[in-house]
Structures are given as structure tokens and as C-alpha cells.
C-alpha positions, 0 to 999 in steps of 0.5 A: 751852514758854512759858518756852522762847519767853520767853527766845528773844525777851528773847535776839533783844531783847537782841541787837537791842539791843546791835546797835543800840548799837553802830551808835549809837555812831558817831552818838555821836562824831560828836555829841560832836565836834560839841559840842565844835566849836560853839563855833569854828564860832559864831565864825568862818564854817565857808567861812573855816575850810575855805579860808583858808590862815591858821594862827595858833591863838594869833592867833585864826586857824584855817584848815585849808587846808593841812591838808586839801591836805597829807591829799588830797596824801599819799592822793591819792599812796598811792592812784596807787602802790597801785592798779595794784600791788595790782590787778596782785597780785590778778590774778596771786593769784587767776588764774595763781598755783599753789596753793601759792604763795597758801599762802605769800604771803597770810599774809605780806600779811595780816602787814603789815595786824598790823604797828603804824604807828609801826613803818611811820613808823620804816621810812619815816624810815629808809630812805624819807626818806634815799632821797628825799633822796639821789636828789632832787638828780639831778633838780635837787630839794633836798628834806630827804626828809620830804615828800609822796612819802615819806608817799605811799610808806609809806601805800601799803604800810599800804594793800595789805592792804586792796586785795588781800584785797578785790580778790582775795574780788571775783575770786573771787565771778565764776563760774568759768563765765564764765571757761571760756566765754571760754577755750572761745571762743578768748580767751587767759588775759589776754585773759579775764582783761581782758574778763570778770574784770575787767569783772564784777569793776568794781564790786567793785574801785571798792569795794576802792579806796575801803576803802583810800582811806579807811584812808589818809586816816584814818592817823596816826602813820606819816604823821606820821612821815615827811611833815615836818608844815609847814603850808604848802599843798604845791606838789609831791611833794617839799614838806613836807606837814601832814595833819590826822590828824598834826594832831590827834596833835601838839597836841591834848594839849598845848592842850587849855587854849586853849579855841578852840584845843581846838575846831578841834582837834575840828573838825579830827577830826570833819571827818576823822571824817565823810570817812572814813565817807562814804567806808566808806558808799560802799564798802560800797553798792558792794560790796552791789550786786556781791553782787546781781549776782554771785547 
């Protein structure tokens, strides 16, 4: 019996243990990219290096400026053309659609989340980018195509998973009761839907928002691909755009011997780090309250 109890607890201890560490290792990152970024940030005010436009990495200029408007400019995009589109496919999915509808198209929305992003970047430069450039010049714009707008449009399409899986297990979570009694007091199936589906389903859906939010500011290679990489501040949706997660990708390999050079590079990713998870905390916090108030 003793035996039995003994290994009981040296198994939950192993367990805790291994939890433990796995939630420590992104304080890990974060510390080790903070080593490595030390030494830039001893050198040069970290106000300069947030708000300067000036990127001369071999003249001893690091300003990551255009580098952060170029990655708040293509989520910002992602996130205006995926919400009311994933927000209208919820509702249809969890709402009005028959059953079997469902069966089929889950599987083929869950089916983007699996497709590689280089495969999406390879899709935007074939068909996204020649379309911009093509339709561009009947509103008196030239643009070359690789610009804001074409990053916009493929990490709006890498986030949809994200948003209506989340948004429609956030529906699903609001009492069937509910609905019923809006119906029994006369409502039509919209008018429930916008007064008490949507409504009890906020928090939820404030939640799903920021989850893409932040798997769009964090995307590499498709972005890479398509928005041009000038580092210049973009003034409009049809302006090249130079986000940090391409950034990082394009020269960390190749400079890694340039010691200053090395370290904005890691600044670059602990700062891109450190957003990312402020906003999965976020989210998170707002989806345990829907779970309080859903019970």
C-alpha cells in the first residue's frame, strides 16, 4: 500500500515537474533573447530604437520604425478583411447551416490552419500580387503588386481558422435556453441571433479576435513573400511594407557576424516575442471569464 502511494506522488511530482518546465521555457527565450539584445540596448537608447526611422545597420543605425508600422499595417489589414468575414461564417455555421453542411465544410477550414505558409506566400505572389498590380492603375495607383494590401489579403486567409473555430466553440457555449426564449417571445432567427447570441458571445468573440491578432503578427514566411520588404514607413495600402518577422528571416543568417548587427536582430525577435504573448495572455484571461459566465 505504501509503495502504491509512493509512486502515486513521485508520478503527480514528476508531472508537476515537467508542467513546470514546459511553462518555464518561454521565460527561457524571453531571457535569452534579452542576453543577446544587451548589448545594442547598453549602446543606444531603446526611445531611438523604437522611433527612428534611420536603418543603416553597417552605419551603426538601428531603427526599427519602419519595421514595426510595416507589421501593425499588414495585421491591422489582415485583421479588417478577417473579422466580419469569419464573424459572418460563425454565425451561418453554428446557427442556420444543416448538419451536414458543417460535416463538410469544418474539415476544408480546419484544412487551411495544416497548409505550410510558404505554400500561402507562393499563392499571393501568383495570383494576389499580379491582381493588385493589374487592377491598381483603374484608380490612378501604380503599384508593383507587393505591397500592404497583398500581405493583408493572404494573412487574412492564414487567420480564418483560428477565428471560426474559436468564434463558433464560443456559440456553442451560449445556452440553447436562451435562444428558445427569444424565439418563444417573437424575435426572428436574426433578431436572436444579434440580441442574445451575440451579445452573451462578446467576450468570447473579443477573444477569437485577439488569438488571430496575434498568429498575424507573428507570420513569417507568407508575408515575407508578398509585401515587397522596403524598409520605409508605408503611407497606404498599395506601399511596399518591411514587417519584422521578415526581418529577422532575411538577415539574421547572413550577419550574425556583425556583432551590433546580431543584437537588433535578437531585439528585433524579443520584442516580436513579447507582443505576441502579451496578447495570447489576453486572450486567454477573456476567454476564462466567458467560461465563468457561461456556467
Amino acid at each position: 500500500m505504501q509503495f502504491r502511494r509512493a509512486k502515486d506522488i513521485l508520478a503527480s511530482r514528476l508531472m508537476m515537474s515537467l508542467t513546470i518546465i514546459s511553462g518555464l521555457i518561454v521565460f527561457l527565450m524571453a531571457f535569452g533573447l534579452y542576453l543577446k539584445s544587451r548589448p545594442i540596448l547598453l549602446e543606444i537608447p531603446i526611445n531611438q530604437l523604437l522611433f527612428s526611422s534611420a536603418w543603416k545597420p553597417l552605419g551603426g543605425k538601428f531603427g526599427f520604425l519602419p519595421f514595426i508600422a510595416g507589421t501593425l499595417w499588414v495585421t491591422a489589414v489582415a485583421v479588417v478583411i478577417a473579422i466580419p468575414l469569419c464573424l459572418l461564417v460563425s454565425i451561418y455555421l453554428s446557427e442556420y447551416a444543416h448538419r451536414r453542411v458543417c460535416e463538410w465544410i469544418m474539415p476544408m477550414i480546419d484544412l487551411l490552419a495544416g497548409i505550410p505558409s510558404v505554400i500561402y506566400g507562393v499563392w499571393g505572389m501568383l495570383v494576389i500580387v499580379p491582381f493588385i498590380k493589374d487592377i491598381a492603375p483603374k484608380f490612378g495607383i501604380f503599384t508593383s503588386g507587393y505591397c500592404v494590401l497583398a500581405g493583408g489579403i493572404v494573412l487574412a486567409i492564414m487567420v480564418f481558422p483560428v477565428i471560426i473555430n474559436v468564434t463558433i466553440e464560443v456559440f456553442k457555449s451560449v445556452p440553447y435556453e436562451m435562444r428558445q426564449a427569444a424565439l418563444s417571445l417573437g424575435a426572428t432567427k436574426w433578431q436572436m441571433v444579434k440580441s442574445v447570441v451575440l451579445r452573451k458571445a462578446l467576450p468570447g468573440i473579443v477573444a477569437a479576435c485577439v488569438l488571430g491578432l496575434s498568429r498575424a503578427f507573428g507570420e513569417t514566411m507568407a508575408v515575407l513573400m508578398v509585401v515587397g520588404n522596403v524598409p520605409i514607413i508605408p503611407k497606404s495600402l498599395f506601399d511596399p511594407a518591411y514587417p519584422l518577422p521578415a526581418l529577422i528571416a532575411n538577415n539574421y543568417g547572413e550577419m550574425a557576424s556583425i556583432p551590433m548587427y546580431d543584437s537588433a536582430l535578437l531585439l528585433a525577435a524579443l520584442i516580436l516575442m513579447l507582443v505576441v504573448l502579451i496578447f495570447n495572455i489576453l486572450a486567454r484571461i477573456i476567454l476564462i471569464r466567458v467560461e465563468r459566465i457561461t456556467q
